[in-house]
N, C-alpha and C positions, 0 to 999 in steps of 0.2 A: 463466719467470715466477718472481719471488723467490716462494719458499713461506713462509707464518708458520711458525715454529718453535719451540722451545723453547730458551731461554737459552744452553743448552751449544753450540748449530750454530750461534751468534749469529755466531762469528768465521768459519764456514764459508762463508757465504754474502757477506761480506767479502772473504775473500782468493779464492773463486770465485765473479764475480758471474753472475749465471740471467737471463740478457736477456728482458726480458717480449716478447708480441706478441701481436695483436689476439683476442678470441674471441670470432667471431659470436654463440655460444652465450648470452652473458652481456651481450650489449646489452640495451637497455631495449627496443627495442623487438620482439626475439626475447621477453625476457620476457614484456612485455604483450602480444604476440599470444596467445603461446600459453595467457594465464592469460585472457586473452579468449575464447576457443576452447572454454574447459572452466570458461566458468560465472562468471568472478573480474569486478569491476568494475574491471579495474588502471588504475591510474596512467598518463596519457600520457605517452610518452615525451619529450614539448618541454617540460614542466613536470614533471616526478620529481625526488626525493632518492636515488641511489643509493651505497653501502656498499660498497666492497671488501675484504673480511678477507684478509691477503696479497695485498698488491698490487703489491708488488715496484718493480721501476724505472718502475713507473706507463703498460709498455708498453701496457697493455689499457685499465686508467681514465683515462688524459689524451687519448688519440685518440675515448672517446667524447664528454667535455669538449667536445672542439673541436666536432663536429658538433652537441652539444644544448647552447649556450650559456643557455639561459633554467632547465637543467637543473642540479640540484647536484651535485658529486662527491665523496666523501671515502674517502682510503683511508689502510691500515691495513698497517705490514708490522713487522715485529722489526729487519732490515737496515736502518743508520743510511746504510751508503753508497747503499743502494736507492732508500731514501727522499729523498734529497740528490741522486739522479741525477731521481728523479719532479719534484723540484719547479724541476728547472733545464729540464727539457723544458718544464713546464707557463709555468715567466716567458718562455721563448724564443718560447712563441705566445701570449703577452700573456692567459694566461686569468685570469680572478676567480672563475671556480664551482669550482675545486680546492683542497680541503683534505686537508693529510697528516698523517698523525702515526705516528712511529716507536714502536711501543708491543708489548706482548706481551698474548695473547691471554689470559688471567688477570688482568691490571689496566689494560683500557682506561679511557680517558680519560670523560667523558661527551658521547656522539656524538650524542644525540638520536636519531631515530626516520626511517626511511628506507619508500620504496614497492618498494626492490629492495636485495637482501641477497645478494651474490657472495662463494664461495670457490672458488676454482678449483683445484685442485690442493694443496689445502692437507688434508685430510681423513684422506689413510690415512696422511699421511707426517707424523701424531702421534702421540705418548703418549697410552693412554687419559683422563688426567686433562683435558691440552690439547684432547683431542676434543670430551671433556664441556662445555667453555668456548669452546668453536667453535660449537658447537646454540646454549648457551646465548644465546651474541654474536647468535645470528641469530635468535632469540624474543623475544627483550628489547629490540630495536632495529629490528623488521620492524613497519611500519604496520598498522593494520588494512586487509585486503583486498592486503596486499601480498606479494610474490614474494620466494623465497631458494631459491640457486642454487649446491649443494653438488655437486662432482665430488671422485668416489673412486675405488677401483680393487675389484672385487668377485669372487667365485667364480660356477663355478668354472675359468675364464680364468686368475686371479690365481692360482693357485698355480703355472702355469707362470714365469708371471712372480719369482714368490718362489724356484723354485728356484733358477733363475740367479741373484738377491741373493744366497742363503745363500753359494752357490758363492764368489764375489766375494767376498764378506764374510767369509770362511773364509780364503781364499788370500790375504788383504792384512791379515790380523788384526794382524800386527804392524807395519803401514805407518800413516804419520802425517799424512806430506804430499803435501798434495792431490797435487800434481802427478806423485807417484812413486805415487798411488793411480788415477791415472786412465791411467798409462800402462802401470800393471800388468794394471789389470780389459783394458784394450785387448789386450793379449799373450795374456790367458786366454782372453778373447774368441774370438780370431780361433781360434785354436786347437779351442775347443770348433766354431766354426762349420764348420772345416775337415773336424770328424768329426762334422756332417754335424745340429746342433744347429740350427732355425729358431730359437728364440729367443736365442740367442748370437747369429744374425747380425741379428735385429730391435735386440737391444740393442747394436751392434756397430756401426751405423746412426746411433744420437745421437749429438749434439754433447756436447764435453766436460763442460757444466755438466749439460745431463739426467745424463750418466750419473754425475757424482760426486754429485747433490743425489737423484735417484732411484733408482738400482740402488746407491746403493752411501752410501745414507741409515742413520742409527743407527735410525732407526723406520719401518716402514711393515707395513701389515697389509690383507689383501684379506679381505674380509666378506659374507655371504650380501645380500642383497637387502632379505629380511625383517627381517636383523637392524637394519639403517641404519634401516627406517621404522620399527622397535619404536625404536630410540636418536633417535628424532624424534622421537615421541610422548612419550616420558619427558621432551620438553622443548618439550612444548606445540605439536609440528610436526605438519602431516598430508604424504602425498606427494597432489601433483598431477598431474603428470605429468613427460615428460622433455623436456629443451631440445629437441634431437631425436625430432620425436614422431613418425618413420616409423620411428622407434626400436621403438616400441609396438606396430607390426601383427604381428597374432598368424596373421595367415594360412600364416605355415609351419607352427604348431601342430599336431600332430594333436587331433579333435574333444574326444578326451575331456580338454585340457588347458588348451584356447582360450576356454570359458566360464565365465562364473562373476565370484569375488572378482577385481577388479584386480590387486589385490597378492598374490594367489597365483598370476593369468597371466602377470605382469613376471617372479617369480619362477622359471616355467617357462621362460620365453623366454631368461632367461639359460643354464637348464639347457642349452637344445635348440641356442643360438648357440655356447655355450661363451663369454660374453661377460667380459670383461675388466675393463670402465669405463662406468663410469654417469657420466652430466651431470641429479643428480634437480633440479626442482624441488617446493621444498615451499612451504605455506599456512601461516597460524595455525590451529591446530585448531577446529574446528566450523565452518568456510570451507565453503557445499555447492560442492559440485564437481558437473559435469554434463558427457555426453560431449560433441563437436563436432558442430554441425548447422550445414547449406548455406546458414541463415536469417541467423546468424551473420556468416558469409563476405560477404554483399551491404556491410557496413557498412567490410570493408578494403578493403588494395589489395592487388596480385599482381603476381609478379612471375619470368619463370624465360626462361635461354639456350636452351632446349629448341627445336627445329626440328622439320620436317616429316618424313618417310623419304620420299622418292621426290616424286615431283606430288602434290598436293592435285585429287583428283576426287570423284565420287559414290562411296559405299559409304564402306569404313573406311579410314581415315588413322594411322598411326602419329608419333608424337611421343617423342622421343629427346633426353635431355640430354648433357652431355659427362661426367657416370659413369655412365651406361649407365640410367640411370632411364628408363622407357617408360609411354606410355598410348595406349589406340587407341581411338578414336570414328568412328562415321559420323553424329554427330549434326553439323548443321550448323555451329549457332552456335558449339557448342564450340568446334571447328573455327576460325572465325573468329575468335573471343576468345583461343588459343590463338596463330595466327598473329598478332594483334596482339599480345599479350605476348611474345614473341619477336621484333620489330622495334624494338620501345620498350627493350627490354634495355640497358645495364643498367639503364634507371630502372624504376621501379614505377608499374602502370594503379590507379585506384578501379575498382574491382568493379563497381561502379553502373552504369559506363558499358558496360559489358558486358550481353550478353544474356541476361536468364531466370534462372528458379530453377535449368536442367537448369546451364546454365554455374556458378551455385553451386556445384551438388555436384559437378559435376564438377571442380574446382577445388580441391574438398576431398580429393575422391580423390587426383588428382593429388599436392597437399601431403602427402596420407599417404605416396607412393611416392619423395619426395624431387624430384618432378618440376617444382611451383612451389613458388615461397617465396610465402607469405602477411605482411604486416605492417599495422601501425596508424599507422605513422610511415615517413616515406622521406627521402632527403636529398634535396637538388638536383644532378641530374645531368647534365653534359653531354653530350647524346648525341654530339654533331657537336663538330667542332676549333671554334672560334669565330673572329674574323678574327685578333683579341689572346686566343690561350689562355689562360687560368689552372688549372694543377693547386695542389689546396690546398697551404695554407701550410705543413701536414703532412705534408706530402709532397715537397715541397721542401727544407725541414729533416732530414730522415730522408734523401734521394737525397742529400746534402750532405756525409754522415758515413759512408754505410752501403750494401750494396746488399740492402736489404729495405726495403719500407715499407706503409703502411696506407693502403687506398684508400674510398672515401666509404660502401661499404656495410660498412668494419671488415672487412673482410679483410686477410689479410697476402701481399702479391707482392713475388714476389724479381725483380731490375730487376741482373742480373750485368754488365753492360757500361759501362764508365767514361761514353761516349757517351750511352748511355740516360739515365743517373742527372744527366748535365751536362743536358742536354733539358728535361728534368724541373725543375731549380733552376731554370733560365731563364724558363721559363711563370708569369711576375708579374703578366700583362695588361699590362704595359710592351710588347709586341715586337708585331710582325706577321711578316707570312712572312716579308719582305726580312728583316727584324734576325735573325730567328733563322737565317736562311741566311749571316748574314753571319757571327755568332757561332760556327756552328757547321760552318761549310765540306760542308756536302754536298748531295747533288744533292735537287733538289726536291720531286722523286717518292719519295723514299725519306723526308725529314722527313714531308710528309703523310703517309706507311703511318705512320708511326710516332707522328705524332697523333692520326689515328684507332686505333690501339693502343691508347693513353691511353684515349682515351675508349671503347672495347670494357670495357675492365679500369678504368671508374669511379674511375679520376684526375683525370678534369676539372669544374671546377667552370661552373656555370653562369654 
């Protein structure tokens, strides 16, 4: 994702471009759950003004465009070529709610006033002054009652990560270009990794542009916890919580570190994880904040891959996602409202329709452990092939050029196979099985698995 920068990296991210790509974290409707969740009256996601501060080739703001048409967008990046790639995506799916402007984080333009305020990766990798004006941008343009979504890199995690920069940044002092700076850090890389370095081979791992735009950045700085929400408060910010709020369970804590101030248990929890990267979101200051209660939860919907372990009988039942996330109940209904949200997968159930206050909280629980996703908003999803499939028009466009693409819940799936990605461009609602078998010469039984593929991984439109 293009980073907002400062003037001098202007030509860097030019002649290295930073292919943006989706982040669940920063949808509207991730936001507005979670600021739902903890008290916020926010913004529906089908009606919001959303803000992206660096937003680069618009790989993250134009795909959520396309799903909240009634929704506005505007983003913001320094890169003239970034900006120029964002708005050839955005005429290629015909949208009107995308506004862009190539600008620097010091003399924006006058954007008006948004319900959701995004900076993704923009944060540690400025200049103190630019940071100042990166808060700033996001107090002075966040609505009342509305969300901003600042990700950083923090301690004490980040200093592992700094060593390896300095290293890098040392041993290429006197290199200029890019291309002999990325294929140097690579050389030292491997080298460190070979004697026996994990974070030489983590960073050894990214693609070209990460490691020229991030490891081997003129700025970046990793920051305590406390210190980011004191540098919030100085600009009128409070913290809320985090994108990721199973981020937040303080249940590994030992006692004496788990109660208390919020913001001095985050700041433990970083201690105790060794955590690296925050995704915070923050409030306007004096926003009451309030925890998450099951009372809450009745008015979403939910939504999780999660399966059963073994039969579903009397007694306890385990429930197991594809990272390893678990919950075990021998509460009926759970049980039940559990199995039905895992048949409906990908799309998302109303909570309503579900049984009891007990499936509330347990739902909540759940969401604490990463086990469902809760939201306020959902797309329309195809659960089944339809007779004429349609996978969106974004995804079409993207299988066309590329083998990655963004699928209806904002996720990013790679799709490696020439085969796949032709499949894919095809599905207009023009075709039925015949045409696509004819189109695509193979055997029957293998297009259907691989329609229902589509539609497991929230490609198909309804």
């Amino acid at each position: 994702m293009g980073r907002q920068v400062q003037q001098e990296a202007l030509t860097a991210y030019d002649r290295v471009p930073y292919p943006g790509h989706p982040f669940a974290q920063t949808h509207p409707d991730r936001l507005a759950t979670v600021a739902t969740l903890f008290g916020l009256n926010a913004a529906h996601p089908a009606s919001c003004r959303l803000l992206e501060l660096g937003c680069g080739d618009g790989g993250n703001l134009v795909p959520m465009a396309y799903a909240l048409r009634r929704s506005a967008f505007c983003g913001v990046d320094l890169s003239p070529r970034a900006i120029a790639h964002a708005a050839q995506l955005r005429d290629a799916l015909g949208l009107a709610n995308v506004e862009l402007h190539q600008a620097d984080l010091t003399s924006l333009p006058d954007l008006g006033t948004f319900d959701y305020v995004v900076a993704h990766g923009v944060y540690s990798w400025l200049a103190p002054a630019a940071r100042d004006a990166l808060l700033a941008a996001c107090r002075e343009h966040l609505a009342p009652g509305g969300v901003a979504y600042v990700s950083y890199d923090v301690m004490p995690g980040g200093h592992v990560r700094e060593i390896t920069r300095q290293i890098l940044r040392w041993h290429l002092r006197g290199v200029d270009d890019p291309g002999e700076r990325i294929a140097g850090a690579r050389r030292l890389l491997r080298a460190l990794a070979d004697s026996g370095s994990e974070q030489a081979a983590w960073a050894l791992e990214q693609g070209d542009p990460a490691l020229y735009h991030d490891e081997l950045a003129p700025h970046h700085e990793a920051i305590l916890f406390t210190d980011f929400v004191a540098h919030a408060r100085r600009h009128g910010l409070d913290f809320l919580a985090e994108a990721d709020v199973f981020e937040m369970q303080a249940s590994g804590l030992p006692a004496d570190y788990a109660g208390g101030d919020v913001i001095a248990r985050e700041q433990y929890l970083d201690f105790f994880k060794g955590r690296m990267f925050r995704q915070t979101l923050l409030c306007r200051e004096g926003a009451e904040r309030r925890e998450p209660s099951g009372a809450v939860v009745r008015g979403m919907l939910a939504s999780t891959p999660a399966r059963p372990v073994g039969e579903i009988g009397p007694g306890k039942t385990e429930f197991r996602g594809p990272r390893g996330a678990t919950i075990t109940t021998d509460h009926e209904a759970v049980k039940a409202a559990l199995v039905a949200l895992g048949h409906a997968w990908p799309s998302a159930v109303p909570v309503a329709e579900l049984d009891g206050d007990a499936v509330c909280e347990a739902l909540l629980r759940a969401y604490a452990v990463n086990l469902v996703q809760l939201h306020v908003w959902a797309p329309e999803i195809a659960t089944t092939p339809s007779e004429r499939p349609v996978a969106s028009a974004l995804a079409r466009l993207q299988a066309a050029t590329g083998p990655r693409i963004t699928n209806l819940r904002h996720g990013s799936i790679d799709v490696p196979d020439d085969l796949g990605r032709r499949l894919i461009t095809l599905l207009d609602g023009t075709r039925d099985r015949a045409a696509l078998l004819r189109e695509l010469d193979r055997p029957a039984d293998e297009l259907e698995r691989s329609l229902e593929g589509l539609a497991r991984i929230a490609v198909l439109e309804t």
